[in-house]
N, C-alpha and C positions, 0 to 999 in steps of 0.2 A: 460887470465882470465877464471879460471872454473866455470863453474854454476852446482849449486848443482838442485835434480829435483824440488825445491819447488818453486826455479827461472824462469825454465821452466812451470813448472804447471801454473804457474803465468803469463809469458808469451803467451803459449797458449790463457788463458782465455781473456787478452784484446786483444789478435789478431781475436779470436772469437767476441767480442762483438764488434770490431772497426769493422769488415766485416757487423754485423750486422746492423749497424747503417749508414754506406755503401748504404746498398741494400735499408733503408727503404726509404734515402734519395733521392737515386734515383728513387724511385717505386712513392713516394710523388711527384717530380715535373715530371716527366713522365705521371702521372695518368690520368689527366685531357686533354692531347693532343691525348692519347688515347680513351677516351671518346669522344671527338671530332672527330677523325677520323671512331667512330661505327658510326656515325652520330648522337647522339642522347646524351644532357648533361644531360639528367636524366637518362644514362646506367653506369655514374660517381659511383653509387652505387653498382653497378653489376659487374664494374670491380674489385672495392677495395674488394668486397665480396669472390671474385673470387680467388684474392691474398689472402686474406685471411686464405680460407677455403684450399689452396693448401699449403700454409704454416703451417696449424693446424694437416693435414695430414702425411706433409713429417714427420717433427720432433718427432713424436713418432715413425713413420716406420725408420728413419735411427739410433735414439736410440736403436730400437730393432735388428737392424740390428748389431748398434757397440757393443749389448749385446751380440749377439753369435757368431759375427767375431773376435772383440776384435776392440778396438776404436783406437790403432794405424796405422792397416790394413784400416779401413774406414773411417778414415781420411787422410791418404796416399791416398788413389783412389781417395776421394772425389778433395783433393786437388791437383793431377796433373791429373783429369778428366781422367779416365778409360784408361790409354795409355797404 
């Protein structure tokens, strides 16, 4: 069976969002036993901020990045982590 790229593109985008929804799920019931081991459940907002703010950051630094490597180069590294 050949796939044409619109197939692909397509496939891409929910392998994308499935990862997404992945991480959040795991970062969600994660959260809380890492706040418990800062010692303190009221740092529960400091870590989720934390996640947060580092995820607000990456995402426009590795867009820019796939803007002038090209996005199938930096999604190759991303995806077999810099080998």
């Amino acid at each position: 069976m050949k796939m044409n790229s619109r197939s692909i593109v397509f496939t891409g985008i929910l392998l994308g969002a499935a990862e997404s929804m992945i991480m959040q799920t795991v970062v969600a019931t994660i959260l809380p036993h890492v706040a418990r081991e800062l010692g303190d459940p009221h740092l529960y907002g400091w870590v989720f901020s934390g996640y947060l703010l580092t995820s607000t950051v990456t995402i426009p630094m590795f867009a820019k990045l796939a803007d002038l490597y090209g996005y199938k180069l930096l999604f190759t590294l991303i995806l077999y982590g810099f080998k």
